[in-house]
C-alpha positions as a printed Julia matrix, in Angstrom:
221×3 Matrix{Float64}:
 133.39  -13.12  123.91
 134.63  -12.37  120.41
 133.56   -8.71  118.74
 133.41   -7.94  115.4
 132.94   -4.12  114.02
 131.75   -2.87  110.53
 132.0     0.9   109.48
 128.71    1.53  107.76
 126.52    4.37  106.49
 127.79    7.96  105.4
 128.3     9.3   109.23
 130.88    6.38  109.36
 129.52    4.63  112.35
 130.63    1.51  113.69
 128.31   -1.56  114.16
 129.23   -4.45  116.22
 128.46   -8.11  116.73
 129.58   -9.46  119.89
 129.29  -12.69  120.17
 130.2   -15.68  122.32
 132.86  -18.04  121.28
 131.41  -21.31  122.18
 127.77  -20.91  121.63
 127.98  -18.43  118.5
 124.79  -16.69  120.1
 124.84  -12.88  119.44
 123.7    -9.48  119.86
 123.78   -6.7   117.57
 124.89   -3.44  118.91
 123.77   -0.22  116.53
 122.93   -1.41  113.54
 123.88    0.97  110.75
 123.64   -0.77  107.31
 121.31    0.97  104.97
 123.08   -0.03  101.53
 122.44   -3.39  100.05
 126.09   -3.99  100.46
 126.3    -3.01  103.62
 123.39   -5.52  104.6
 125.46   -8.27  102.34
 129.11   -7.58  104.49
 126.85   -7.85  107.68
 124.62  -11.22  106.97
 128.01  -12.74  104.95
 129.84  -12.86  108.31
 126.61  -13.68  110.58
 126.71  -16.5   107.72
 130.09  -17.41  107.18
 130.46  -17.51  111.4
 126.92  -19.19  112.14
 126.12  -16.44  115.03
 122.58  -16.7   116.35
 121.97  -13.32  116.61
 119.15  -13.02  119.98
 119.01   -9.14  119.75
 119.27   -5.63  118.54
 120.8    -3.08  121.37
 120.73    0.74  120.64
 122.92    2.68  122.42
 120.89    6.02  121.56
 118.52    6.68  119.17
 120.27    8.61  116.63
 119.74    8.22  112.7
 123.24    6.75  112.06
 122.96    4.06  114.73
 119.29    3.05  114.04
 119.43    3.17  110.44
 120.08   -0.63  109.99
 117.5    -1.82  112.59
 114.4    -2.61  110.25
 116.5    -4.92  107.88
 118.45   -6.63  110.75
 114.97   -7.09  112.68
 113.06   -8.48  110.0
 115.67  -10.77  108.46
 117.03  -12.23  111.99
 113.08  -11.95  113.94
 115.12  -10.52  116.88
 113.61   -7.79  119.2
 115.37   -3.96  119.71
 116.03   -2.88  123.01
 116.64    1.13  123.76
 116.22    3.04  127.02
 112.92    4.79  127.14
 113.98    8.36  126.79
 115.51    7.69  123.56
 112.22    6.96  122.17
 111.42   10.19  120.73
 115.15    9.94  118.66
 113.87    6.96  117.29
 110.75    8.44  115.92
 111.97   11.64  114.57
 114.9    10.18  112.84
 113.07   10.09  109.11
 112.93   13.92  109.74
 116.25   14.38  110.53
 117.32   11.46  107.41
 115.46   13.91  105.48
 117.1    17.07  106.11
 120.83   14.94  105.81
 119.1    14.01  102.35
 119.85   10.26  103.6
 117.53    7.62  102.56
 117.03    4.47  104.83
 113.82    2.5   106.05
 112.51    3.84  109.63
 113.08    1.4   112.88
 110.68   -0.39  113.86
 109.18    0.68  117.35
 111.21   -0.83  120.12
 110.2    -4.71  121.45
 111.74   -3.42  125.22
 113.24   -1.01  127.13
 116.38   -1.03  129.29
 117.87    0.73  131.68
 120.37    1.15  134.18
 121.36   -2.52  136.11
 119.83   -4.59  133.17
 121.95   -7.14  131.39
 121.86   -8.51  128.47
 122.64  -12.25  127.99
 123.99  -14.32  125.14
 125.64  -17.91  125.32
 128.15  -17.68  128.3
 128.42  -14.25  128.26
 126.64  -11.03  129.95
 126.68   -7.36  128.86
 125.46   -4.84  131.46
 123.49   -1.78  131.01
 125.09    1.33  131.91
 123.51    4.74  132.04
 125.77    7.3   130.25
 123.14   10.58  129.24
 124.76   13.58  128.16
 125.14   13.21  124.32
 121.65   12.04  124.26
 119.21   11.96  127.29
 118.8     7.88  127.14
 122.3     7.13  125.88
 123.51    3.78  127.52
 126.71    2.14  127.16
 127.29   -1.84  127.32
 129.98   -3.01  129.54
 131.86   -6.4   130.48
 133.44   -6.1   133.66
 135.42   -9.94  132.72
 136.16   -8.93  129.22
 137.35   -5.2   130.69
 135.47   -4.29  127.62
 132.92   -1.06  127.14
 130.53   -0.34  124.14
 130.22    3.8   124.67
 128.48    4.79  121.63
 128.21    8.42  121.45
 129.72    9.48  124.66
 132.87    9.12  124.78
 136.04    9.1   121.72
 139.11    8.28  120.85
 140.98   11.65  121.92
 137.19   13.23  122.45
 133.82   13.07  123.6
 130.1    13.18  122.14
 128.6    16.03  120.78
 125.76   17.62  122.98
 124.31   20.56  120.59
 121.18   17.89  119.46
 118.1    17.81  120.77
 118.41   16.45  124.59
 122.31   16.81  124.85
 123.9    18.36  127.65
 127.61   19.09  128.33
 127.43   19.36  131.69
 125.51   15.6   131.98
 128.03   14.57  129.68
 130.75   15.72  131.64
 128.96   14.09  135.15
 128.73   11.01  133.4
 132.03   10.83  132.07
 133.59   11.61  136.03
 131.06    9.02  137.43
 130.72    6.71  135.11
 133.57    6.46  132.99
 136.69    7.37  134.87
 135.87    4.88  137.59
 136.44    1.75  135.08
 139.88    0.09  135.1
 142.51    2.16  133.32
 142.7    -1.16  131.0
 139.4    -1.13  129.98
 138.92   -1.05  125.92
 136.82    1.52  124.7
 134.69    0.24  121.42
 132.78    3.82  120.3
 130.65    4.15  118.13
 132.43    6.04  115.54
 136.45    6.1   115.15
 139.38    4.05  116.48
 139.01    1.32  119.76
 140.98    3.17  122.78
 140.93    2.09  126.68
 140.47    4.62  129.5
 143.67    4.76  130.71
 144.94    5.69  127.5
 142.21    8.64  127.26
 143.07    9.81  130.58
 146.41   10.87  129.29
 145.65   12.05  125.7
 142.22   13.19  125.39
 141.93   16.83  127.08
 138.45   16.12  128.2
 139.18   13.08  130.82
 142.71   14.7   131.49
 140.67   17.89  132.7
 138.41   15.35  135.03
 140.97   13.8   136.3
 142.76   16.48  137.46
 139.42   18.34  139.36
 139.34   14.98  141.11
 143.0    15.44  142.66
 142.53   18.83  143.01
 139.36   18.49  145.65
């Protein structure tokens, strides 16, 4: 499984393809092109590395992470999965693009929904849903328990964690997700987020205060 990450858009957020070596088939996690050169960086390296892309996978439903779905949908006829609760994020985002003053073309309505235990399957390789609420209510992370490899999103940063003062974020969900879900991945897990630098749990778990803080109410009970 090879992944590939583009910085896009004005809230800096990172796009990936992940793809699989030997087949070149593809998804699309969080597509956040909304510049014509943006769109021409993405398709020149779908191009250039002859991925069949087979889907679009939103990790929430955030303007910054959706922003890129309509072009990417419409140019590759691939369907956009999302977990159900994020569908009101989805449809409110031209309101929130409008008070940001950020012009992009709305998402499409999602083609299906996933949830916890799903997996997502490309060539040879699988990606499985995780449920990670907290920054959003329907925030879902990707993970590959082979590759020791986890798409976060939102929820969890390079020396920090998601922010939960938008509409359906909770710290304390964030916090039970990061404890349950998070912490209980090997230490060498990589981290690919959905905005800053690619970290693994183990090293978050001694630099970032928020999993150091977890980690030591677990020894202490």
């Amino acid at each position: 499984m090879q992944v590939k990450s583009f910085i896009f858009n004005d809230f800096r957020e990172i796009t990936y393809i992940v793809f699989d070596e030997t087949t070149h088939q593809g998804i699309i996690i969080d597509p956040g092109c909304n510049k014509p050169s943006e769109q021409k960086r993405l398709t020149g390296f779908i191009e250039k590395n002859n991925i069949e892309l087979t889907a679009i996978v939103n990790t929430h439903g955030h303007l910054d992470h959706i922003c890129g779905n309509k072009f990417v949908k419409e140019t590759y006829q691939i369907p956009i999965y999302i977990h159900q609760k994020e569908l009101s994020n989805l449809e409110s985002a031209p309101l929130h693009a409008e008070f940001y003053g950020f012009s992009f073309e709305p998402s499409p309505l999602p083609d299906q929904f996933i949830k916890e235990g799903d997996t997502i399957t490309f060539g040879h390789s699988t990606l499985h849903i995780v449920e990670t609420p907290g920054h959003t209510e329907g925030s879902i992370s990707l993970l590959s328990p082979q590759k020791e490899a986890l798409f976060s999103g939102d929820v969890l940063f390079k020396g920090s964690i998601g922010r939960t003062d938008l509409p359906g974020g909770d710290l304390d969900v964030l916090l039970s997700t990061l404890k349950n879900k998070i912490l209980t991945l090997p230490d060498t897990t990589t981290i690919f987020p959905g905005h800053g630098y690619e970290t693994t749990v183990g090293e978050e778990i001694k630099t970032n205060p928020f999993l150091t803080e977890l980690v030591n109410e677990k020894r202490e009970l």
